[in-house]
C-alpha positions in Angstrom: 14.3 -3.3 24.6 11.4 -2.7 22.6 13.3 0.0 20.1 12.7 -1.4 16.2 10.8 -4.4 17.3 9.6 -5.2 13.5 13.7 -5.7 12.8 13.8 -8.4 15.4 10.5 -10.5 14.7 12.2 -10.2 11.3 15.5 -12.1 12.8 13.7 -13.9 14.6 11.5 -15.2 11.8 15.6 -15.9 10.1 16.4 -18.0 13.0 13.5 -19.8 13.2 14.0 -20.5 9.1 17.4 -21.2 9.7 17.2 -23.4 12.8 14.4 -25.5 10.8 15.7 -26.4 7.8 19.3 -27.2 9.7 16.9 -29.9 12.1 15.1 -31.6 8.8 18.5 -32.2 7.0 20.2 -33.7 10.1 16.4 -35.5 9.9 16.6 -35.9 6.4 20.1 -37.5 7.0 19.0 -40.0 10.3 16.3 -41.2 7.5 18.7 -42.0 5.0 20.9 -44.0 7.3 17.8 -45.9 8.9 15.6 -48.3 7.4 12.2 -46.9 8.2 10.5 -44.4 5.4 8.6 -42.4 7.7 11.6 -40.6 9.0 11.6 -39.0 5.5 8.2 -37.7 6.0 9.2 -36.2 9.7 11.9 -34.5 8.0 9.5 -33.0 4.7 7.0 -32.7 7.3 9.6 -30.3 9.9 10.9 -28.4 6.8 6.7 -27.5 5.5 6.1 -26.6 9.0 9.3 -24.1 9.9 8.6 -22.6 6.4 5.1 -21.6 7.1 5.7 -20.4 10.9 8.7 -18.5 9.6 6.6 -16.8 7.1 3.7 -16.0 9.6 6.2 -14.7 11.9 8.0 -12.4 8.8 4.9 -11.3 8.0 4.0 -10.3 11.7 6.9 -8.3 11.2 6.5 -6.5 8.6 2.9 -5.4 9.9 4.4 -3.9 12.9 6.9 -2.5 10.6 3.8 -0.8 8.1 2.0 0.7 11.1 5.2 2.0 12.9 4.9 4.1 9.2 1.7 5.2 8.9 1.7 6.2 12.5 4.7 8.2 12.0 3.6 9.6 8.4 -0.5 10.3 10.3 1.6 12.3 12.7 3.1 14.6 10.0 -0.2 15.0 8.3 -1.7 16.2 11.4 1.2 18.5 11.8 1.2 20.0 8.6 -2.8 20.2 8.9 -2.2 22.6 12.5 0.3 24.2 10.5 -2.4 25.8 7.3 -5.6 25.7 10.4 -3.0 28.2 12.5 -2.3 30.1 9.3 -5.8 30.0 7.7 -7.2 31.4 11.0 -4.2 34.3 10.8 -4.7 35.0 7.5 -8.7 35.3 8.4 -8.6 37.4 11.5 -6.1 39.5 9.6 -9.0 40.0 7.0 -11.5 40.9 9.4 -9.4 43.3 10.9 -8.9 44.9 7.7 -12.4 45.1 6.7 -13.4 46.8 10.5 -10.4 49.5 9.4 -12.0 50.5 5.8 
């Protein structure tokens, strides 16, 4: 359920794009048939509103998607740091050992 979570705030920042500009033309088109001007501003006023929330909700999105990658790319770096501290201590006890020998 929550695998790739950043790809579905994504969609879901789509559909809530999608679904608001569909609702402020059938708004836009209820204004043109009636007589009153403020339906006009309802339906500006719905399409400025789903643009920003669908924004906000992308760009929740691609945060999760930005720290899902530098968790993953922190992990290799600590990796590849265990990696040289395992050979750096292998490579110094090997040293030592030699320097008992002599």
């Amino acid at each position: 359920m929550f695998n790739n979570i950043s790809a579905r705030i994504k969609v879901t920042a789509v559909l809530i794009l999608t679904l608001g500009i569909f609702a402020s033309f059938i708004l836009f088109l209820e204004a043109i048939t009636d007589e009153h001007d403020e339906g006009f501003l309802i339906a500006i006023l719905v399409f400025i509103s789903t643009l920003f929330a669908s924004w906000l909700v992308f760009g929740f999105g691609e945060l999760i998607e930005n720290a899902e990658k530098t968790a993953e790319s922190n992990e290799r770096i600590l990796q590849l740091l265990e990696i040289r501290e395992q050979t750096f201590e292998t490579n110094t006890e090997d040293k030592c050992d030699n320097q008992f020998e002599n």
